[in-house]
ZAMARGU-4260 file (C-alpha; in steps of 0.2 Angstrom, whole numbers, plus 5000, padded with zeros to 4 digits):
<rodrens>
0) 4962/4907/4961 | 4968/4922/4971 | 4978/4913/4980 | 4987/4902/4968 | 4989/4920/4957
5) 4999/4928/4971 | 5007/4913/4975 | 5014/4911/4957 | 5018/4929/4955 | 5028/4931/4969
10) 5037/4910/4969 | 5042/4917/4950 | 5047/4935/4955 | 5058/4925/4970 | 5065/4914/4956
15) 5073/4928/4945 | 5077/4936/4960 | 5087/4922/4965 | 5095/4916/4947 | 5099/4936/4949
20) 5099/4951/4936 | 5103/4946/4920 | 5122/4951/4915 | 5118/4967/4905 | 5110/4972/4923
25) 5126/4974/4933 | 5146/4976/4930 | 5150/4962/4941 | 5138/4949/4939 | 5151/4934/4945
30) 5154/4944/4963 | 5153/4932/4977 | 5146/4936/4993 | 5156/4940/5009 | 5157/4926/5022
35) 5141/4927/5032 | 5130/4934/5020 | 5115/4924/5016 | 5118/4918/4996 | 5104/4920/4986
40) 5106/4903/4980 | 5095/4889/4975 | 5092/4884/4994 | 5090/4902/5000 | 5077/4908/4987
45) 5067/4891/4990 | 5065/4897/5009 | 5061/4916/5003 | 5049/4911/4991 | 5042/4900/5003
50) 5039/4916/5016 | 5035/4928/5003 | 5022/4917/4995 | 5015/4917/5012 | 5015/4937/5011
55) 5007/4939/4995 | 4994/4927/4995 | 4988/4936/5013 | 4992/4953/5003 | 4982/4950/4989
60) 4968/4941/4999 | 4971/4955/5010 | 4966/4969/4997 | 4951/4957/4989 | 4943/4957/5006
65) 4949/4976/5009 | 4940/4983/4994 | 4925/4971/4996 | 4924/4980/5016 | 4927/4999/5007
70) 4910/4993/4994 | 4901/4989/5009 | 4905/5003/5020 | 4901/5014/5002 | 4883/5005/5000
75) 4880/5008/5018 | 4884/5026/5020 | 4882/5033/5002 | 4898/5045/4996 | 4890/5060/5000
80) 4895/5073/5018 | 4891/5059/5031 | 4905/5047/5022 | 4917/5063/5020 | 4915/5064/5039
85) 4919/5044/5041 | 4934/5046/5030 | 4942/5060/5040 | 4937/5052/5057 | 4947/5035/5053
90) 4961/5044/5045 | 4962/5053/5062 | 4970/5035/5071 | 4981/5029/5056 | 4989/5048/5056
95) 4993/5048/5075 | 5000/5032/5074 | 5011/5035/5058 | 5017/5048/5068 | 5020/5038/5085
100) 5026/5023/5078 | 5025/5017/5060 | 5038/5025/5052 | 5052/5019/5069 | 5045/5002/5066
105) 5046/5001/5047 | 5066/5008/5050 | 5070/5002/5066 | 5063/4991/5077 | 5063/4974/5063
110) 5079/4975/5062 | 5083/4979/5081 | 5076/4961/5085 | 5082/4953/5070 | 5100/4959/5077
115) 5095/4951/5094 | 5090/4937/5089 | 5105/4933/5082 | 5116/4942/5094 | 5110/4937/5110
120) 5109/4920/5120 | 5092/4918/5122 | 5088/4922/5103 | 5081/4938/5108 | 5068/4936/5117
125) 5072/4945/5133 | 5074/4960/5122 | 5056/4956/5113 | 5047/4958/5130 | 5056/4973/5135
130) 5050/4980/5117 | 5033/4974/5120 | 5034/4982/5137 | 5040/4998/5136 | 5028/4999/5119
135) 5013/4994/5125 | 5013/5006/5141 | 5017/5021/5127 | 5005/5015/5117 | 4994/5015/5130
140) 4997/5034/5137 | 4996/5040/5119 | 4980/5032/5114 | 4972/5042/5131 | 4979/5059/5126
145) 4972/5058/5111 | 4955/5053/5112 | 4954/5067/5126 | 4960/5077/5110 | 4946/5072/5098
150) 4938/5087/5097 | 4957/5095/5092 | 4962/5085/5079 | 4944/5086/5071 | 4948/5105/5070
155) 4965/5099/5063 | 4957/5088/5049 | 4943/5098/5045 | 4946/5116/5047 | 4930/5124/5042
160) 4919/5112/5044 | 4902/5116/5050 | 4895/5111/5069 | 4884/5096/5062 | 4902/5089/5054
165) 4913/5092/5069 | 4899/5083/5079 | 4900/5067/5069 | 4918/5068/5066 | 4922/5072/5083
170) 4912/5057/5091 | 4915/5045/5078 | 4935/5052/5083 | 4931/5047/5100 | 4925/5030/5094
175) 4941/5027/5082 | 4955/5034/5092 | 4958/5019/5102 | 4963/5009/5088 | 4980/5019/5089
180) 4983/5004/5105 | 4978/4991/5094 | 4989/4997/5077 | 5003/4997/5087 | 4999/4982/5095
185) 4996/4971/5076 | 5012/4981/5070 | 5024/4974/5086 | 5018/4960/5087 | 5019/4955/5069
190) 5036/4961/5070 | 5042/4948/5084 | 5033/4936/5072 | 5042/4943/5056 | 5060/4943/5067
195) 5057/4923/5069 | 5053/4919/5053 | 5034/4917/5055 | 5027/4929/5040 | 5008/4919/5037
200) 4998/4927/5053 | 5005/4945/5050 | 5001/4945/5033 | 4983/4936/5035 | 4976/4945/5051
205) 4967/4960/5041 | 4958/4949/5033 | 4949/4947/5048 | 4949/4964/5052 | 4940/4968/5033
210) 4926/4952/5039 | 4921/4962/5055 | 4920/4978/5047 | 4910/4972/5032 | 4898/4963/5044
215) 4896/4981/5052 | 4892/4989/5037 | 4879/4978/5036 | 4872/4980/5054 | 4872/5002/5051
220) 4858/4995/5037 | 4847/4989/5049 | 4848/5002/5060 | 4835/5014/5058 | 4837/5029/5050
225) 4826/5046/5046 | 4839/5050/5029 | 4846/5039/5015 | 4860/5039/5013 | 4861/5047/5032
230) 4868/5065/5033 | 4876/5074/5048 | 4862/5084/5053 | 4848/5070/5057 | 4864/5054/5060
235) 4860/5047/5076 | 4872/5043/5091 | 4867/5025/5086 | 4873/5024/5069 | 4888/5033/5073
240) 4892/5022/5087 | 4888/5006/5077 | 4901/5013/5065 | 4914/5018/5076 | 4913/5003/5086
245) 4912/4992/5075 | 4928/5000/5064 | 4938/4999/5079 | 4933/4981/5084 | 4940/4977/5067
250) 4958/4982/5071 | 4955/4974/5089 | 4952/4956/5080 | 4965/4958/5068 | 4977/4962/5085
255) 4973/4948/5094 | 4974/4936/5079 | 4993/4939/5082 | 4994/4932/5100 | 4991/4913/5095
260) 5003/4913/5080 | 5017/4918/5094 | 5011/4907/5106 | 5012/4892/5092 | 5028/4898/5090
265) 5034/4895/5107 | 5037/4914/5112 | 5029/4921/5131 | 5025/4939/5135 | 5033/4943/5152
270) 5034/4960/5158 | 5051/4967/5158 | 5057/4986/5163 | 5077/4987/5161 | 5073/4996/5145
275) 5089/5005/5144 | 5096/4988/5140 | 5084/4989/5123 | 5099/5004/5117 | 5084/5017/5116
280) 5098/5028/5108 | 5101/5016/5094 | 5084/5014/5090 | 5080/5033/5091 | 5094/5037/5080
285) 5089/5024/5067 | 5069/5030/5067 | 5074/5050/5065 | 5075/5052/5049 | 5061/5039/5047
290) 5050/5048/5058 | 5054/5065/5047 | 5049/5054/5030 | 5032/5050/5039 | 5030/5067/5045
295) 5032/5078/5031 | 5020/5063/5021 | 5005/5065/5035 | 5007/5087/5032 | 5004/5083/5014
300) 4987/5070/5020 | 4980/5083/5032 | 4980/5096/5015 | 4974/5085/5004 | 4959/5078/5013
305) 4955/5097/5020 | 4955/5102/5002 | 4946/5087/4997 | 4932/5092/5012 | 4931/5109/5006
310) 4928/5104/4990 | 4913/5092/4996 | 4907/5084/4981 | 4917/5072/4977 | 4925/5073/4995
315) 4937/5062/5005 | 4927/5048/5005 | 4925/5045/4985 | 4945/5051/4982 | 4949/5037/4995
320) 4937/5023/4987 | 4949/5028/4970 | 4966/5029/4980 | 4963/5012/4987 | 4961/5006/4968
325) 4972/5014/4959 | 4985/5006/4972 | 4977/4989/4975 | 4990/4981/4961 | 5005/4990/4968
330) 5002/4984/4986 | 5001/4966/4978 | 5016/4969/4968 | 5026/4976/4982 | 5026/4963/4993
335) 5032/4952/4980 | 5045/4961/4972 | 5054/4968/4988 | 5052/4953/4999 | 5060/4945/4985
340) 5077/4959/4982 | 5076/4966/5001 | 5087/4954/5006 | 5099/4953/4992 | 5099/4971/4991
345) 5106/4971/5009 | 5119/4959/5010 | 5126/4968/4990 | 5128/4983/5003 | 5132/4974/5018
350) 5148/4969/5008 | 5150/4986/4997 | 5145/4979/4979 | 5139/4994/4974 | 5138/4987/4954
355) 5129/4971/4959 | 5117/4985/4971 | 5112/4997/4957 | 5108/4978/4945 | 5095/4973/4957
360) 5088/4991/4956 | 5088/4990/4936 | 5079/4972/4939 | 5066/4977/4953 | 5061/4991/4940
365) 5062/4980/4925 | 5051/4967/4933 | 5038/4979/4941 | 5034/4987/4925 | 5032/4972/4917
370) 5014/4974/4929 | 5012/4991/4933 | 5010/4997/4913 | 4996/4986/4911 | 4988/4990/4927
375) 4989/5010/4922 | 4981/5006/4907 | 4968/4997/4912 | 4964/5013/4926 | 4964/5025/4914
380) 4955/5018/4899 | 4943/5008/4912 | 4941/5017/4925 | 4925/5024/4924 | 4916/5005/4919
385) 4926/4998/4934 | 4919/5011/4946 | 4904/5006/4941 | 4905/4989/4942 | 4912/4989/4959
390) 4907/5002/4968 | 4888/5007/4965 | 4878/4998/4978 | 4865/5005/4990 | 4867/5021/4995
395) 4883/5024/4983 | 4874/5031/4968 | 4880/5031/4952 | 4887/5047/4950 | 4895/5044/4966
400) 4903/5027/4955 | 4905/5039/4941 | 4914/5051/4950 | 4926/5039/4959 | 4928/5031/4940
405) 4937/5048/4934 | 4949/5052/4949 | 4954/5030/4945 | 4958/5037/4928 | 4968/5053/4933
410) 4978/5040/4945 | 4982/5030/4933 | 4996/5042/4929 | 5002/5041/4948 | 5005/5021/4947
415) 5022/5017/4939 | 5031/5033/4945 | 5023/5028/4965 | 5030/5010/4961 | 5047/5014/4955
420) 5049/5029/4969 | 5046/5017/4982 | 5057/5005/4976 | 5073/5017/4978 | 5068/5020/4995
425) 5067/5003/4999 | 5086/5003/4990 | 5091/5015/5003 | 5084/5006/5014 | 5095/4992/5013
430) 5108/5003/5016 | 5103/5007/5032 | 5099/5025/5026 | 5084/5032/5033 | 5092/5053/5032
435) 5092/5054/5012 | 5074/5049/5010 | 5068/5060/5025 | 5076/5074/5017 | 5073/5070/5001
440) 5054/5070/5002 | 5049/5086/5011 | 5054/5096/4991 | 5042/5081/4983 | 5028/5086/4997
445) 5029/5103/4997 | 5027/5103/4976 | 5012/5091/4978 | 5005/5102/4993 | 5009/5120/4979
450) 4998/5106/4966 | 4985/5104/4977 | 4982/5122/4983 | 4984/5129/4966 | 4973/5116/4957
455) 4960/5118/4972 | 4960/5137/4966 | 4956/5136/4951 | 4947/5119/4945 | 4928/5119/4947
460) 4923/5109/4965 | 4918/5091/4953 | 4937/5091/4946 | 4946/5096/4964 | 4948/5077/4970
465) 4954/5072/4951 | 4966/5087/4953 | 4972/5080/4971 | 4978/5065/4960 | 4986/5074/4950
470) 4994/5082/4962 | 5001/5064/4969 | 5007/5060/4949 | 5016/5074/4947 | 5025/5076/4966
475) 5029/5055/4964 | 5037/5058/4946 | 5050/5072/4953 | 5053/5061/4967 | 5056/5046/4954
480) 5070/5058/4945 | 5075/5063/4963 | 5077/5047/4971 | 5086/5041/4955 | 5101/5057/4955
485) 5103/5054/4976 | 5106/5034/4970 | 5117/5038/4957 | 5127/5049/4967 | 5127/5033/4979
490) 5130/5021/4967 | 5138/5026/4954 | 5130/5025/4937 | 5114/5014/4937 | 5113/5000/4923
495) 5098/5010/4911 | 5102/5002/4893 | 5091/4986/4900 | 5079/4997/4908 | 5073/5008/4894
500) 5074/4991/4881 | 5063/4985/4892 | 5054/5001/4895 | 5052/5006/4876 | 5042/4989/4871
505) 5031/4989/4888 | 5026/5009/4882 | 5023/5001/4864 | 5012/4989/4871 | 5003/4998/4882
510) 4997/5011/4870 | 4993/4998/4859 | 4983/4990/4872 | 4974/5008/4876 | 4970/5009/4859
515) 4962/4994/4857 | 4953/4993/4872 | 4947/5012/4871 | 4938/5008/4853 | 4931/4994/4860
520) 4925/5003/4874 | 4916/5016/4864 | 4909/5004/4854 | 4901/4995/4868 | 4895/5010/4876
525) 4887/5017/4861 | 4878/5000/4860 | 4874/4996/4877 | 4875/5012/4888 | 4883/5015/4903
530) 4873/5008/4917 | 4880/4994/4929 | 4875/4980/4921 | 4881/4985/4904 | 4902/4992/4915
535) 4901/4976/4922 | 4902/4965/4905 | 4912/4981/4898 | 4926/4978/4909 | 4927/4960/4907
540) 4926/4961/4889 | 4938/4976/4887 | 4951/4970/4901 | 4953/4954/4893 | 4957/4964/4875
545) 4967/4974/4887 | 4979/4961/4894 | 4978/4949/4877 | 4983/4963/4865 | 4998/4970/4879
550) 5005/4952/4879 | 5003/4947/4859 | 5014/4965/4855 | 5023/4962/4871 | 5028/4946/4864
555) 5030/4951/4847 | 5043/4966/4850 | 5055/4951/4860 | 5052/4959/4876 | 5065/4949/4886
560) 5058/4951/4903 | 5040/4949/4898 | 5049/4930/4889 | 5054/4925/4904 | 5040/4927/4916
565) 5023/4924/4909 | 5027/4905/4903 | 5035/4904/4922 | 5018/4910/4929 | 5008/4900/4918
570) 5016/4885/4922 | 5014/4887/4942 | 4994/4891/4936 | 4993/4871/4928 | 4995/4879/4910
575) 5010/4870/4906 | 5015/4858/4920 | 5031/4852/4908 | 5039/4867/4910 | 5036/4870/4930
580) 5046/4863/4945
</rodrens>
């Protein structure tokens, strides 16, 4: 079921793509591409919608797998100063490689042997294994200075913490650290993948990595323990290492799960050292700007979840159990929408059809809201009973549930303005402009860092990790209005009138929807309380209210958009064969 859903999302989301943005969307609709430039034809959207199906489904599957691992993990360590001290220590290895890597790759290095590929006689691969080479050994050096600098990025991400927390963060650092090798690793070798057309095995490896860390939430049950849920003061060197090894053995599976899928495909790993020949110059001016974007976004991380440890209860652990919900549906929508317009977005400013550019934006926001308003209000009138219903197991109590239920429902507020944000950077992006988003989001950190601080200051410690979301809503709605202004002055003036016509009826329906759904909720509570059993039927009953009234109003105000994907989706899911391919 999950797997035919993504896979009819996104096949549907390709097929508008490729039919393109109606005509109200952009000025010059009839625009034909340049010679060279892939058409975003019949035949070419077939092929996308192949890949990207590939991507969603793994996506989607992906996140399933990836909140059933963060339930685990919650039952087995409880949301209380032990998980804070997990949270902090495995944001250690994702930060340093953000910072090493992920934000060069993202910018530079795809399309650095995408260009090779095409470019040179061997179809690139000579430049592959110079990449892989010259990578790997930085990798490597990187991932040994910082492990011998646990104990100074544990002072970094926890400033104040007490000794009993610097012990367990710092060892557990020591343990999670070298998954810095084996990021980069899954993130290079997935790109060489990516570059040769093979999408599947990228996409599909963390599964694996969410099965093996699952399975070692279960083995730190059975280790014995003197406190339930287990606290820093009595943790043992055994639990901590069963959970640090065990973390890191997940990224090293979803790593090596790589190497068959390119060996399939015919590519070989030699050593190679003529770096100078893989223009580090090129690829350095590229990744800048880039690196500036990840920079400034990983200051911001190190303040919220130092503010979110000070505050202890709810700390870092609970705020990232509701982060990693409230954008569950956007990483799913993501894939689909910009694996779907990437492509055409770039070859509109490849050629310079600036008008047929700023359509696809209107489109890309158009169709994503079509999801993402439904999805907000589904966190914020249900995300208390949906906390419950997913999260309290073991040693995750049911405040800790609770507590993580509230922060889902302040970050309902984050979801669209996150989408559509993200969505302009991907548009500049595609016009090979890395500097404009770099700059433009250290204003949109600092004012979520001001947020943060000032909230921190004077909210009660229950509400600080609520108020950390707010913070995000607030600092991802300037930069919506931000991005929007730097794209118009790019651009020229964006095609709105569809937009908000779409907009107004979603914003119709979706407070008719809250509505509903919140008097419904209410009156199920008042008859069958709070507890799991009772969130669990109350977020069945009360989402599908949810989703049938958003579509019957939806429908009924002649949403255009809304007309033209639901009976397409429907038909891909067997509901009406007639009308499918």
């Amino acid at each position: 079921m999950i797997a035919d859903g993504a896979k009819s999302w996104v096949a549907v989301t390709e097929e508008l793509a490729a039919t393109g943005p109606t005509a109200a969307d952009t000025a010059s609709p009839t625009t034909e591409p340049a010679a060279g430039v892939p058409p975003a034809g019949a035949d070419s959207g077939r092929a996308v919608a192949r890949h990207s199906a590939q991507m969603a489904t793994g996506s989607m599957l992906g996140r399933a797998t990836g909140l059933v691992r963060t339930v685990a993990i919650g039952a087995a360590i409880g949301g209380a100063t032990f998980a804070n001290n997990y949270a902090l220590a495995n944001n250690l290895p994702n930060m340093v490689y953000e910072l090493l890597l992920g934000g060069v790759l993202a910018a530079a290095v795809v399309p650095m042997l995408v260009r090779a590929r095409a470019d040179e006689a061997d179809g690139g691969v000579a430049y592959a294994q110079r990449l892989l080479s010259g990578a790997t050994v930085a990798l490597a050096v990187a991932t040994v200075l910082a492990v011998a600098c646990a104990p100074l990025l544990t002072r970094v991400i926890a400033t104040g913490a007490n000794a009993a927390d610097r012990r367990v963060i710092t060892l557990l650092g020591y343990l999670l650290l070298p998954e810095i090798f084996f990021y980069g690793l899954a993130a290079l070798l997935g790109a060489v993948l990516n570059s040769r057309g093979r999408f599947a095995a990228p996409m599909w490896a963390p599964i694996l990595n969410n099965v093996v860390v699952t399975a070692t939430a279960a083995a730190f049950v059975l280790v014995p323990t003197v406190a339930r849920p287990p606290d820093p003061e009595t943790a043992t060197v055994m639990q901590i290492a069963v959970l640090g090894v065990g973390t890191t053995l997940g990224i090293i599976a979803q790593a090596t799960a790589l190497w068959p899928a390119l060996r399939r495909d015919g590519f070989r790993w030699r050593w190679r050292w003529d770096l100078r020949a893989l223009h580090p110059r090129q690829l350095g001016r590229i990744g800048a700007w880039t690196l500036v974007y990840v920079v400034v976004n990983q200051v911001a991380v190190v303040v919220v979840l130092n503010i979110a440890n000070h505050a202890r209860q709810p700390g870092p652990a609970i705020y990232n159990n509701a982060y990693l919900m409230v954008m569950m549906v956007y990483g799913v929508v993501a894939v689909s929408i910009t694996t779907a317009l990437l492509p055409r977005m770039a070859a509109a400013s490849h050629t310079r059809r600036h008008d047929d550019l700023a359509g696809l934006v209107a489109f890309g926001i158009r169709v994503s809201l079509v999801i993402l308003v439904p999805a907000a209000v589904a966190y914020l009138v249900l995300g208390r009973p949906i906390a419950v219903s997913l999260f309290e197991f073991g040693d995750f109590t049911h405040r800790d549930a609770v507590q993580t239920g509230w922060i889902i429902t302040v970050g309902a507020f984050t979801l669209i303005p996150f989408g559509l944000n993200q969505l302009q950077v991907f548009t500049f992006y595609a016009m090979t402009d890395t500097r404009t988003p770099g700059l433009a989001n250290i204003p949109v950190a600092a004012i979520r860092i001001g947020i943060d601080l000032a909230l921190y200051a004077v909210l009660p410690s229950v509400w600080v990790a609520a108020g950390l979301m707010a913070g995000n809503a607030v600092s991802f709605l300037v930069g919506l209005f931000l991005y929007a202004a730097l794209l118009r002055r790019r651009l020229g003036r964006l095609p709105l009138r569809p937009v908000l016509d779409t907009g107004w009826r979603l914003a119709v329906a979706g407070l008719a929807a809250a509505a509903v759904t919140l008097l419904a909720l209410l009156a199920m509570q008042a008859a069958t309380g709070t507890g799991k059993a009772a969130s669990i039927a109350q977020t069945v009953v009360c989402g599908a209210l949810l989703v049938a009234t958003y579509l019957a109003v939806a429908y009924a105000l002649g949403t255009p958009d809304l007309r033209r994907i639901v009976p397409a989706v429907w038909a891909r899911l067997g509901g009406g064969a007639g009308r499918g391919r």
